[in-house]
C-alpha positions, 0 to 999 in steps of 0.5 A, spaced: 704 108 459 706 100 458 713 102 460 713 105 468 720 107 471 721 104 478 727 105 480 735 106 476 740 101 477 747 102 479 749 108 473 744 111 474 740 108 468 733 108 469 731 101 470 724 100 466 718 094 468 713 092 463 706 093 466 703 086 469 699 084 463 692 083 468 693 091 467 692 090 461 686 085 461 683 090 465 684 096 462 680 092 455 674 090 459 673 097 461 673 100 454 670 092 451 664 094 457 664 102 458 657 102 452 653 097 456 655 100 463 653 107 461 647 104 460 646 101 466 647 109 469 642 112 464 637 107 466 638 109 474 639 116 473 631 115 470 628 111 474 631 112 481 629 120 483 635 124 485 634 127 492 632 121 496 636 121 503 635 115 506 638 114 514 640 107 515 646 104 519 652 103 515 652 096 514 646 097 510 647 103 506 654 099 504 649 093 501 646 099 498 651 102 495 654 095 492 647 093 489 647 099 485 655 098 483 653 091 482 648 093 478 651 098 474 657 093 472 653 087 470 654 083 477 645 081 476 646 077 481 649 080 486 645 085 485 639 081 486 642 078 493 644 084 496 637 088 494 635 083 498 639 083 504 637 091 504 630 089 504 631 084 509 634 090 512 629 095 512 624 090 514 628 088 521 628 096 522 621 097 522 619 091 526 623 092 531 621 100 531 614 098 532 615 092 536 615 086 532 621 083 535 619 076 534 618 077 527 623 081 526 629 076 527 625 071 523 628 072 516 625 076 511 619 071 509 616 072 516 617 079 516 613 080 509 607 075 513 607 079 519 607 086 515 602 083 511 598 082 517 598 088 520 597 092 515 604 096 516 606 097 508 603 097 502 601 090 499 604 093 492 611 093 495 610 087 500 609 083 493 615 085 489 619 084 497 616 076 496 618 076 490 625 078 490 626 073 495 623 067 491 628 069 486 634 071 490 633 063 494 636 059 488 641 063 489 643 063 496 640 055 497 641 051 491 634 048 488 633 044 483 632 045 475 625 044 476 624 049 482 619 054 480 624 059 481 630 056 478 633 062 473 634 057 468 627 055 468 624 061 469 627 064 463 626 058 458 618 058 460 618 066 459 623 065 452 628 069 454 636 068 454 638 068 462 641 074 462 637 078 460 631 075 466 637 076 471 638 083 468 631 085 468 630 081 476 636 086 478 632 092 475 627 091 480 630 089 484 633 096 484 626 099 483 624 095 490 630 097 494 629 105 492 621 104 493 621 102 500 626 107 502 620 112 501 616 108 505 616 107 512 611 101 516 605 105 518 604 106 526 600 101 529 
């Protein structure tokens, strides 16, 4: 398959072109990240039930499906950042649903404030949210090394590589995300 026949020239003779060498580069990092990927999907296919059906608007059930292929192809951060986006997401939905325009169209800190104060969701996931998002800021706004969230810092303080901070952080970012979409905000 390294040869492919585009077209034949002028006698017929078929005219052959090497494959551009990007394919190539590409087809190795497949094989080289293939163990490591099939990990991730075993990791999901544990955690994450199956038969959730979650109905939501396209553009978050595109953050969705992003997260979890970030996650699966070792993209931790983008992981990270989009989980967030669709809990920010979920959050604006439920709120405005019961009301809380304002809040609502505040960002996703004002959001977990107000469903805090209202007793609209479980404390458990309006924690891990707080979370997520404190995590997910030194990337989106760069910080400082002393930022007590910075992932450098975090890591050296936990005696872990960042990597696998940022692993383990996508992780739960992924868990939030499915954990939330079982969850609606009480009724007030």
């Amino acid at each position: 398959m390294a040869n492919l026949v585009l077209s034949r020239d002028l006698f017929g003779k078929p005219i052959r072109q090497r494959r551009p060498k990007y394919e190539a580069a590409l087809e190795r990092l497949d094989r080289i990240t293939l163990v490591e990927r099939a990990a991730r999907v075993r990791w999901l296919a544990q955690k994450i039930p199956h038969n959730i059906l979650m109905a939501m608007p396209f553009e978050t059930m595109t953050v969705l499906q992003e997260a979890k292929s970030s996650f699966i192809s070792g993209q931790f951060v983008a992981t990270i950042v989009l989980a967030s986006a669709f809990v920010e997401h979920w959050f604006t939905s439920n709120l405005n649903n019961l009301g809380f325009n304002k809040e609502a169209n505040q960002g996703l800190a004002a959001a977990i404030v107000c469903a805090r104060k209202n007793d609209l969701a479980p404390s458990f996931l309006l924690d891990m949210a707080d979370n997520l998002r404190k995590i997910r800021n030194p990337f989106a706004h760069l910080k400082s090394f002393d930022h007590e969230f910075n992932p450098s810092r975090r890591a050296r303080k936990m005696g872990a590589h960042p990597y696998e901070l940022l692993e383990r952080d996508a992780q739960n970012s992924i868990i939030l995300i499915y954990a939330i979409g079982i969850h609606t905000f009480k009724q007030r």
